[in-house]
MARLO-33501 format. One record per residue: residue in three letters; z, x, y of N, C-alpha, C in turn. Coordinates in steps of 0.02 Angstrom, whole numbers, plus 50000, padded with zeros to 5 digits. Example, Ala and Ser with C-alpha at 12.3 -4.5 7.8 and 13.67 -1.06 7.14 Angstrom:
ALA503905066049716503905061549775503905066049835SER503545064249888503575068449947503945064550002
END
This chain:
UNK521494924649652521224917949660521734912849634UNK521794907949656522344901349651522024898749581UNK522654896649542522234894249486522524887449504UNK522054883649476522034874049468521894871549409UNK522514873049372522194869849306522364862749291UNK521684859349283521614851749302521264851249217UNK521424848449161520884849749117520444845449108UNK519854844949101519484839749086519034839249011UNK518984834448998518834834248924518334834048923UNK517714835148862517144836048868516864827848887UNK517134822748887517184816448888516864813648940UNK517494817249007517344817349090516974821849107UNK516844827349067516264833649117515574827449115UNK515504825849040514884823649026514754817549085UNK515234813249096515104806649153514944810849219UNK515474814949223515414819649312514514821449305UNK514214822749252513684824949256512854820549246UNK513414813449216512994808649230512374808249169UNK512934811949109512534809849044513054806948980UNK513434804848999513714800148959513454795248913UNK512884791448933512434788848889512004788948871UNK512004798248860511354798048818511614799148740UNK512324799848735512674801648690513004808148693UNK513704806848659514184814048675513864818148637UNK513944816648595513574823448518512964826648525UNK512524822948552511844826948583512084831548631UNK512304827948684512534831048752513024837348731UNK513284837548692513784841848682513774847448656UNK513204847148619512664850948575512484855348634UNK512224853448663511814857648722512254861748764UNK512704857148800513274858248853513894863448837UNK514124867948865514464873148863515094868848855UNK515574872448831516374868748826516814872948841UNK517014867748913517514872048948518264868148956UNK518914869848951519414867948928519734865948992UNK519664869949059519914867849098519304871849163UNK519494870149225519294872249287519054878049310UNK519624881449271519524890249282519204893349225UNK519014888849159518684892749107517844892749129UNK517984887549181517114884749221516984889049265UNK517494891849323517434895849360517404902749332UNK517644904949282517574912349249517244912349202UNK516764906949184516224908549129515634914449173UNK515544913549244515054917049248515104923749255UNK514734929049228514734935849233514394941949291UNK514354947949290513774951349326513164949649308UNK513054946549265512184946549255511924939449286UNK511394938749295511114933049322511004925649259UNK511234924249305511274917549241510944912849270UNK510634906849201510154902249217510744896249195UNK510254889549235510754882949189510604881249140UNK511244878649113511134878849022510694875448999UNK510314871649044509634868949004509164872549006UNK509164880249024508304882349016508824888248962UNK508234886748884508274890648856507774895548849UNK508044901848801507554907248807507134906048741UNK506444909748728506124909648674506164918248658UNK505714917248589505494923648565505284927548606UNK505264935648612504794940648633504094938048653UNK503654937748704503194938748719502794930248669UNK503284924848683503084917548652503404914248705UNK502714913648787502774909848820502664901448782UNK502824898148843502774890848813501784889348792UNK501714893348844501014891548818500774896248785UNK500214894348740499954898448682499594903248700UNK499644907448631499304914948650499044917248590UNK498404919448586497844922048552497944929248569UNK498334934748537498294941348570497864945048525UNK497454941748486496734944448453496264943648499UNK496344937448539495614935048597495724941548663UNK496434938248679496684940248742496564948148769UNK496174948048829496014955948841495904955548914UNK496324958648963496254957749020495624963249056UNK495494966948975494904972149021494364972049016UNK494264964248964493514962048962493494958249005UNK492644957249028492584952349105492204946449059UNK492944941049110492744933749062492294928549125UNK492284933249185491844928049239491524933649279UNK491184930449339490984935449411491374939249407UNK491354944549448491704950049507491724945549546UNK492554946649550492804943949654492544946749673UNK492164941249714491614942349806491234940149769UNK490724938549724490104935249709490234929849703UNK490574926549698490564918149707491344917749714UNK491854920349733492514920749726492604924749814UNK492314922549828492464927349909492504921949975UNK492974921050018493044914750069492914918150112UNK492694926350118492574930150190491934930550205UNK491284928850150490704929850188490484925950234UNK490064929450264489884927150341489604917550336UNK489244915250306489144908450298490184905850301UNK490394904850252491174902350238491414905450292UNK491714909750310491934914450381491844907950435UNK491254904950445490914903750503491214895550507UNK491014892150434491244885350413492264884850448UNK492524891550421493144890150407493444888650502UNK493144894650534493404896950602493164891350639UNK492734886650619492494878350639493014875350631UNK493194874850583493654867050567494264870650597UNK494584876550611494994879950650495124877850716UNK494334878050759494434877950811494424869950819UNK494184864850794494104858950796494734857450802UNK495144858550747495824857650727496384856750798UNK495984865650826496704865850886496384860750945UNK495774859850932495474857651014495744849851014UNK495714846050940495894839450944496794838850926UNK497114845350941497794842550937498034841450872UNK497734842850809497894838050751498604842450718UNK498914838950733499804840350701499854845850654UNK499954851650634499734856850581499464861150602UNK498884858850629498194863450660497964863750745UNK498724864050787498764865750843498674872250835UNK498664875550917498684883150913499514884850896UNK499864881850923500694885650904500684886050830UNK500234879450802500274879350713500124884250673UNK499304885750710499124890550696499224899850686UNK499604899050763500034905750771500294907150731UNK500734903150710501294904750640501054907850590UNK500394903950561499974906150488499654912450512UNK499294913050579499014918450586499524924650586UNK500084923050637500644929750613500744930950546UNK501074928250522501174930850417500564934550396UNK499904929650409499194932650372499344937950404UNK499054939950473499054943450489499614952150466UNK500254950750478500774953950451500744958050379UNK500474950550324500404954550271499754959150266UNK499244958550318498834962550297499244970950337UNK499584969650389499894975550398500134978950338UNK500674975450295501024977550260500684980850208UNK500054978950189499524983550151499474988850149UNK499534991350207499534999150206500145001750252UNK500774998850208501345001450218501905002650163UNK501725000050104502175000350028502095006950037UNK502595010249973502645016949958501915018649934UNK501635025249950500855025549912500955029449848UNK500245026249845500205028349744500605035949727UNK500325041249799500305048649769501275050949796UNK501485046149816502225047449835502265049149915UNK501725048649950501695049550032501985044050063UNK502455045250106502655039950158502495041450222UNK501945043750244501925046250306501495039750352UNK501805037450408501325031450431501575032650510UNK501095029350551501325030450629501045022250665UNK501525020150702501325013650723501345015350797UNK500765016850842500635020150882500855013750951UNK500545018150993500755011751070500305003451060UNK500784998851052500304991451032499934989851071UNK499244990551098498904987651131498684981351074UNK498284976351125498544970351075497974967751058UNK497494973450995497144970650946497354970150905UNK497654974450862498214973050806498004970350758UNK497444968950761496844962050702497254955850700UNK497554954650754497654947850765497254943050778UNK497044936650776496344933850813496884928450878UNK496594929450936496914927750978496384918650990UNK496914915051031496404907851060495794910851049UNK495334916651129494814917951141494364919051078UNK494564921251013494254921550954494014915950931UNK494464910650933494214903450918493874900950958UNK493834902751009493694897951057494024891151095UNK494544893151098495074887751145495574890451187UNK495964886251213496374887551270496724891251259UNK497224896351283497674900651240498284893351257UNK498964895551227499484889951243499914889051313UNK499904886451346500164882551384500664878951386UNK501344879851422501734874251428502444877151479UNK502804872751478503444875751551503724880651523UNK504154884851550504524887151533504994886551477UNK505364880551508505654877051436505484875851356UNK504884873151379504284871251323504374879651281UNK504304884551313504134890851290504594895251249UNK505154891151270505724896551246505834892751177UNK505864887651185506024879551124505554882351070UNK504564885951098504444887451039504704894951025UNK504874898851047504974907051026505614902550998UNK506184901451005506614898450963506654897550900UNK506044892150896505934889350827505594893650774UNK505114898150833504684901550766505084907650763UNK505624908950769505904914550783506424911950718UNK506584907650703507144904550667506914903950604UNK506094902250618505584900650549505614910150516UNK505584913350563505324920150538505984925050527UNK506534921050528507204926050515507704926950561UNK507714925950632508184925650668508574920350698UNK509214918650690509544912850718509394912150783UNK509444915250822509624915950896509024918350945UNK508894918250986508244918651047508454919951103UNK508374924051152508834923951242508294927151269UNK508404925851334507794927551380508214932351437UNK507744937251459508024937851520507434941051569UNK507444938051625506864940251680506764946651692UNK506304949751671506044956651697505784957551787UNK506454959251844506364960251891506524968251911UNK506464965751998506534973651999507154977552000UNK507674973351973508454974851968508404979151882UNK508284972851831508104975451768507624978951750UNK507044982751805506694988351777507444994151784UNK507724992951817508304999351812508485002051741UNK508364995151686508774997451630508205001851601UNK507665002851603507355007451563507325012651601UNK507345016351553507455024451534506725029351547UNK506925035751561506375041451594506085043551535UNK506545043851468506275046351410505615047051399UNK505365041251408504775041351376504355038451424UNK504105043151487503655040151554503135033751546UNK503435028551582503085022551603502835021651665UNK502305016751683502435013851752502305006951750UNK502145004051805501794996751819501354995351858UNK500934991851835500154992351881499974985751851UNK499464981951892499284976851880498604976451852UNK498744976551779498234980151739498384974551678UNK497704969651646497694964451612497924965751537UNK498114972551498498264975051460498624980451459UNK499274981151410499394989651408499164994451395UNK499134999851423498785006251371499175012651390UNK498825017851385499075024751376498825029551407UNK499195030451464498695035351500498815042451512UNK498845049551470498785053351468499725055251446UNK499845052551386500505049751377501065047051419UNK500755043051463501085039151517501085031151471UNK501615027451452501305020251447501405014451503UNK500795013151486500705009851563500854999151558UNK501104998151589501544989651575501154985551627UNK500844980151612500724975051645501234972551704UNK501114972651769501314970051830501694961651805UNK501374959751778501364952251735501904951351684UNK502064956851651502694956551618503304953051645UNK503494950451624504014946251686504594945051635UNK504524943551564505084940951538505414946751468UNK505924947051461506094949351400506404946651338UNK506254944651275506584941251230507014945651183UNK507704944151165508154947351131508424943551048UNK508304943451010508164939550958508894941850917UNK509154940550885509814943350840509634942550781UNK509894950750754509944952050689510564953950658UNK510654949750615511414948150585511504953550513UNK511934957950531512184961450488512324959050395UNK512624963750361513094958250310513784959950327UNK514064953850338514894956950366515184956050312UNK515094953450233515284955750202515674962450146UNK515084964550159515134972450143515434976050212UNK515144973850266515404979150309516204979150330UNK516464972450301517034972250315517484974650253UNK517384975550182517574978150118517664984450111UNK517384989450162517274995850158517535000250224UNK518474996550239518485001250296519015004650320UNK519235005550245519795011050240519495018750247UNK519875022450286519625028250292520015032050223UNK519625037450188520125042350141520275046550153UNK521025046250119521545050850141521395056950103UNK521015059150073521015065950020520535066749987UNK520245070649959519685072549945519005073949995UNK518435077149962517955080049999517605074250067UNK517795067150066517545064950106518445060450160UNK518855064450167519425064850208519195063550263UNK519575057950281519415056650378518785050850362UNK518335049550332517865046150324517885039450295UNK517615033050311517345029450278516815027850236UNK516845024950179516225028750130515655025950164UNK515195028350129514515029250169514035023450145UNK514325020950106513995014850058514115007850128UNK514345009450160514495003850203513845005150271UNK513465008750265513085008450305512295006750282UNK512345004750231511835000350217511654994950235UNK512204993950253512374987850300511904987550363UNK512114993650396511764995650457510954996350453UNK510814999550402510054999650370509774995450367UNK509984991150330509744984150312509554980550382UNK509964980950436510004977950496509114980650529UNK509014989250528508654990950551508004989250512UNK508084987750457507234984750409507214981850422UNK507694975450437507754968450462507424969250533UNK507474973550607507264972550640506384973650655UNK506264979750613505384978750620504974974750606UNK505134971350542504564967450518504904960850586UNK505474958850589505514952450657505114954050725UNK505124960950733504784961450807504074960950810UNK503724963450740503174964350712502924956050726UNK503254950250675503114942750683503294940050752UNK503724943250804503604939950877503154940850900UNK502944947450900502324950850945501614948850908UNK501554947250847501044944450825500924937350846UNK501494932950848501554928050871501204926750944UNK501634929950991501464930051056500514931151077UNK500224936351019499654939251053499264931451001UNK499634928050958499054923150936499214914850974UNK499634917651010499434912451060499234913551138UNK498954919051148498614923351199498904924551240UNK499464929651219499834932551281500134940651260UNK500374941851301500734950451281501374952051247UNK501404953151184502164957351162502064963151158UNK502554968051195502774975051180503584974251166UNK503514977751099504184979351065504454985251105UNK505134984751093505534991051115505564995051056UNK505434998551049505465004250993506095007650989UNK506425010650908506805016850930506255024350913UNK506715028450905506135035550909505775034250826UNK505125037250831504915039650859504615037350924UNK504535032050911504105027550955504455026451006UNK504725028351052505235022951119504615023451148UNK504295015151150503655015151174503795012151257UNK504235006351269504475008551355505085010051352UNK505445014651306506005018151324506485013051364UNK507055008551334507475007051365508105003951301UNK508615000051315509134999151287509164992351275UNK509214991151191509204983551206510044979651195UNK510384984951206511134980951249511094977951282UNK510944982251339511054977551414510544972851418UNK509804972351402509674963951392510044959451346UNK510164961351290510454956751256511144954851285UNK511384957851331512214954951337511894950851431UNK511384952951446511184949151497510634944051505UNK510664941551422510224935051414510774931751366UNK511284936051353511784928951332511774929951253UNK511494936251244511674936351162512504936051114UNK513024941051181513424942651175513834946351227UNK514434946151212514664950551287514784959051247UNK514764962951312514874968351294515644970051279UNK515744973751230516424974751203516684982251204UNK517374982451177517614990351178517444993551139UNK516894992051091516464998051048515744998751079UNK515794994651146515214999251200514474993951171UNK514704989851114514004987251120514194981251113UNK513694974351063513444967151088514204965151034UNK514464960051069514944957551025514824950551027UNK514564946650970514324939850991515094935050959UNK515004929251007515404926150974515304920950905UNK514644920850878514514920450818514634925250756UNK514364930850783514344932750709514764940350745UNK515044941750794515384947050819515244956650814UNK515534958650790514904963950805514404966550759UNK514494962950683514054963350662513384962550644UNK513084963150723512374961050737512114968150749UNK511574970250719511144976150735510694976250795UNK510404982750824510024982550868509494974450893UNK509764970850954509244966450942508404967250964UNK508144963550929507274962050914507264962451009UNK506974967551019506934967651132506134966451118UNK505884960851152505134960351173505034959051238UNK504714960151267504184960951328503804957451314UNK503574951551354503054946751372502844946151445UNK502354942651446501894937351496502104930851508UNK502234929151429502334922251410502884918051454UNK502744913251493503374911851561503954907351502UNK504484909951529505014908651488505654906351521UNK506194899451537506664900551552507174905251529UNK507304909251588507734914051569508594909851546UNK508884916051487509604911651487510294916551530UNK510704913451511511364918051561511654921451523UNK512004925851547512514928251530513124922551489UNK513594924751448514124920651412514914924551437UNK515204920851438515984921951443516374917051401UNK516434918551330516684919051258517614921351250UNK517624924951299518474926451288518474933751275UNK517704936351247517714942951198518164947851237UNK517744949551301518034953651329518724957351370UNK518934947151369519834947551378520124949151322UNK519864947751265520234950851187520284955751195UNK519854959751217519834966951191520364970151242UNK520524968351280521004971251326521914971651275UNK521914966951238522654966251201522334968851110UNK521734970551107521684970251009521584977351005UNK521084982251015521044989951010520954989450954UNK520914985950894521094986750816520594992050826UNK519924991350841519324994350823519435003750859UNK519575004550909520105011050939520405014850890UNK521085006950886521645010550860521495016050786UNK520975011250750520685014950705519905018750693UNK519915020250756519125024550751519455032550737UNK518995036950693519085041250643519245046050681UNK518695047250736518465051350800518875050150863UNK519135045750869519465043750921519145044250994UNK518595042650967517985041651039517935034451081UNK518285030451032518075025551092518945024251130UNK518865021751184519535021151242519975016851212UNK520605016451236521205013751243521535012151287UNK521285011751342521405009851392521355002951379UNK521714999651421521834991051421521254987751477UNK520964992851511520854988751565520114991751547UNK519434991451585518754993951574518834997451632UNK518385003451643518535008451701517515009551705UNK517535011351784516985014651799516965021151794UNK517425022651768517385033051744516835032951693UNK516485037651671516085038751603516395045951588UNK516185047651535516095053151499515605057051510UNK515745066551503515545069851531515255074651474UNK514635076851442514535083351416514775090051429UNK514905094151376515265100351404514875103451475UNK514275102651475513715106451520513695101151570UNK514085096651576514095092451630513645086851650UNK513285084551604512855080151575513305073251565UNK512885067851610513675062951592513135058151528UNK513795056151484513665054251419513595046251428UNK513795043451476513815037751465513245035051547UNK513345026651555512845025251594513295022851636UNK513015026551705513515024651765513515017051797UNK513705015851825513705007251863514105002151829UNK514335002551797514734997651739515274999951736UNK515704993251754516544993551741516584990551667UNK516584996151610516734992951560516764999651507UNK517384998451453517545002951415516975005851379UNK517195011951382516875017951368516935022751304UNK516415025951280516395028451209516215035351217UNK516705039851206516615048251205515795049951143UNK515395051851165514945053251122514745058651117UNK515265060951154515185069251099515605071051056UNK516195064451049516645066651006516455062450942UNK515935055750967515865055250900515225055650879UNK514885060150906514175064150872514455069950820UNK514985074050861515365080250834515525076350756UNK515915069550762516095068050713515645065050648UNK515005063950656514615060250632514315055650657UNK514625052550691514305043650704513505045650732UNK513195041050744513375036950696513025034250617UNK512965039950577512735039450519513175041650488UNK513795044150474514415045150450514825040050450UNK514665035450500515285031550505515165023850554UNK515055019450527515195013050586516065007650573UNK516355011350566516915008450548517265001050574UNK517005003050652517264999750697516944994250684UNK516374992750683515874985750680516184982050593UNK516604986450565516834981550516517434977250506UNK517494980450579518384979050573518714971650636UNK518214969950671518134965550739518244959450715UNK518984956250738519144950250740518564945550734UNK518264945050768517774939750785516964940950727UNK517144944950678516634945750616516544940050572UNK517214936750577517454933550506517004926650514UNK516604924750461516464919150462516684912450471UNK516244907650464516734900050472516804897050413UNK517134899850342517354897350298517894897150313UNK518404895550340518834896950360519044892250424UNK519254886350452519134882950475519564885550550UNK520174893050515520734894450554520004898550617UNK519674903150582519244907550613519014904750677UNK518524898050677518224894650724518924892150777UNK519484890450742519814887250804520374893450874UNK520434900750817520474905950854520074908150902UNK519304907150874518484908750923519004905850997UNK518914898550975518854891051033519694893451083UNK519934895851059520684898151077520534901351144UNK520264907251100520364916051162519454912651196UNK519424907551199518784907651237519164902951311UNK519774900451277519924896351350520604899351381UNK520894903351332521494906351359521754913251349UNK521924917451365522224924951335522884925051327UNK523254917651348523974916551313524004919551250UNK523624918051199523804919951106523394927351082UNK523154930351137522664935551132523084940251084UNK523574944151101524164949451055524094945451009UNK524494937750995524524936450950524064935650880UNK523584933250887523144933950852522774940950838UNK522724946350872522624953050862523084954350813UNK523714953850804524234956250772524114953850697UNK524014946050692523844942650662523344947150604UNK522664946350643522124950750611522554955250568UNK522804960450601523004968350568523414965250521UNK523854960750510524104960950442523684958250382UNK523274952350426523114946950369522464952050339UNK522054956550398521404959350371521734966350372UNK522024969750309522234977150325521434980150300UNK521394986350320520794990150308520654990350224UNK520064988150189520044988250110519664996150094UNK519744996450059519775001850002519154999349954UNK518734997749945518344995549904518264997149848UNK518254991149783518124995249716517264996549701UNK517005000049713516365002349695515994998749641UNK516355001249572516314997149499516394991549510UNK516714988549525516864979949550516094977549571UNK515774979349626515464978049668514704976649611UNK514694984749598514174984149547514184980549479UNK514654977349471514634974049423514854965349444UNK514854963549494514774958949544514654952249504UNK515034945849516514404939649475513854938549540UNK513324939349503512664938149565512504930549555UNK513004925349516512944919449525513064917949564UNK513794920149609513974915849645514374920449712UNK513974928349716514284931449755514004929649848UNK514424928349867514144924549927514034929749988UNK514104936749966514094942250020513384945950011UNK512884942049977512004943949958511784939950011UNK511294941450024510934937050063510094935450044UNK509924931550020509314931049975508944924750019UNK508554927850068508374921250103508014917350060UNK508044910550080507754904750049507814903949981UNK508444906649967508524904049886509094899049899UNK509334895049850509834889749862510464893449821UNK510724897049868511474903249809511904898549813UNK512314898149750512994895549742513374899949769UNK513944897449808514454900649819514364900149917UNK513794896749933513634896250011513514889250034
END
């Protein structure tokens, strides 16, 4: 780190801070004393630190007082909750789902139905989550079966009003917003026709029938005729870590490998995607319409791939590690949130970002895959890959680079190893003002394409991570956490 030693006297911290007149000697009393710039920047440690005005007290001497002769949480000092402490009995129940429906029928700002949707998804959600923590006796066993869409959601028809209504446009503006409210930057649509039933898969037998609900018919799942749209939502990796961790080792018991601590990364991505698909599809059915999630196993509930929607609603283009390479956040985006609706939606397009002319001059991600499964070829080919038994590995119809997957199943991947997704030019954030104007570059020209590839490989060589470092981290101001809705220094 650059040092700047600028010193400032306790004189000027105190004005910069805008207590100069309450007096130095008080102020100073209180206020930490730091000699210069960098004694400010390296006061903070691994542990979590507060600002120097909240001090600590004694053991178990909150600010407010305590009688621990009176104090007994196992004597009863009122009712039992539910005898006068209960908002669910049927009288209150009845009052509340009134001023509810009043609410949405007169429009009142808050207490529309889209307003409503929102509160009803979370409520709703957390009562899911009830019986999904680890259980008391150490069982994790749970099954989230085919969604037909009671779900204990309460839909319009429960209240008694219209379900929501509005254009297309109107529709996507709100999956957008509440999609942004509930964790995901990004939203894309793409029309479910009879071109894109192609992308789903035999795996797990579907059909389509014009049938006002999904269900299950003798393990067949069966899809509304009415389905028409698909939403692809993005879930953003930490490219922090995933980019810290992608030296392969040369020796010892895990040789040839990248450590495995870097796929938490990947994990994280996949927790991140249930509970988001969970809040669309709750969303969707509380404003009276249909979400079916795409599942992975166990569940592939309509069995299909949410690549190829996502790179054909514009999430990202497809790249030479075979999946979504966005030009935001590049490939460190995990499986995206795939929903199935009713809900009429302008569909969005496809993007042409530059990604895919990069990849023709960079290979970084190739040059260093462990397995040497994915291509090198400069150009994208309609060849695929073949199983020993003659089983082709990849998906035919697409001119676009290709990934041996039996060489890198043989090798691990991919729970051994995502190397490649840490290593992609286009990961790096926009602290960096050079990052964004490279994006804007290879998006209008492939003149500087080598160059900047080359670039990468020196300026980003593969790291080696210090482990100890990491865990001993300042969590003041480490900007590679991601703690939604807290205000972190260092972002």
């Amino acid at each position: 780190m650059s040092k700047f030693h600028s010193v400032v006297t306790r004189r000027d911290f105190m004005k910069g801070l805008g207590l100069a007149g309450m007096g130095l000697g008080a102020a100073s009393a209180t206020a930490p004393i730091f000699h210069d710039l960098d004694e400010l920047v390296a006061s903070a440690d691994s542990q979590f630190k507060r600002e120097w005005w909240v001090k600590e007290r004694e053991y178990l001497d909150p600010t407010v007082e305590v009688d621990w002769d009176i104090l007994d949480f196992g004597k009863p000092f009122c009712p039992p909750i539910g005898q006068y402490m209960n908002p669910n009995t049927p009288q209150i129940m009845e009052r509340r789902i009134k001023r509810k429906k009043e609410g949405m029928l007169a429009q009142v700002p808050g207490d529309r139905l889209q307003d409503m949707a929102l509160q009803e998804t979370y409520e709703k959600l957390m009562h899911a989550y009830m019986g999904w923590p680890p259980k008391f006796d150490q069982t994790t066993t749970f099954n989230f079966g085919f969604p037909t869409q009671g779900i204990g959601v309460n839909t319009p028809a429960y209240y008694g009003v219209p379900r929501w209504e509005g254009t297309p446009e109107e529709n996507l503006k709100l999956i957008r917003a509440a999609m942004h409210f509930f964790g995901s930057s990004q939203a894309f649509v793409t029309e479910v026709n009879s071109r894109t039933r192609r992308l789903f898969s035999p795996v797990s037998p579907l059909r389509w029938e014009d049938t006002p609900m999904p269900y299950q018919d003798n393990g067949v799942n069966v899809i509304p005729n009415k389905v028409g749209w698909e939403i692809s939502c993005t879930i953003k990796q930490n490219n922090v870590t995933a980019a810290s961790m992608t030296k392969v080792a040369e020796s010892g018991p895990t040789k040839g490998y990248t450590p495995h601590f870097q796929a938490a990364t990947c994990y994280a991505g996949y927790c991140d995607h249930y509970p988001l698909a969970y809040k669309l599809q709750f969303f969707l059915v509380a404003l009276g319409y249909i979400g079916i999630p795409e599942w992975g196993a166990p569940n592939d509930l309509v069995s299909t791939l949410a690549v190829p929607w996502g790179v054909l609603g514009g999430t990202g283009e497809l790249c030479r590690e075979t999946i979504i390479c966005s030009p935001e956040y590049g490939t460190n985006i995990r499986r995206p949130v795939t929903m199935f609706t009713d809900l009429p939606l302008a569909p969005t397009k496809p993007i042409d970002s530059g990604i895919m002319e990069f990849c023709r001059t960079c290979m970084i991600c190739a040059d260093g895959c462990p397995s040497q499964a994915l291509s090198r070829e400069k150009d994208p080919t309609w060849d695929i890959f073949m199983a020993p038994d003659g089983t082709p590995v990849n998906r035919p119809g697409l001119r676009a680079y290709r990934c041996d997957i039996v060489a890198a199943s043989e090798y691990g991947c991919p729970f051994d190893c995502d190397r490649c997704q840490g290593v992609c030019p286009f990961n790096h954030d926009k602290t960096a003002s050079i990052h964004s104007m490279i994006r804007a570059t290879a998006g209008n020209t492939t003149m500087f394409n080598s160059f900047f590839a080359n670039m990468e490989k020196y300026t980003y060589p593969a790291k080696d991570w210090d482990m100890d470092a990491w865990w001993n981290r300042d969590l003041n101001n480490w900007s590679g956490d991601v703690l939604v809705g807290f205000q972190q220094k260092g972002w």
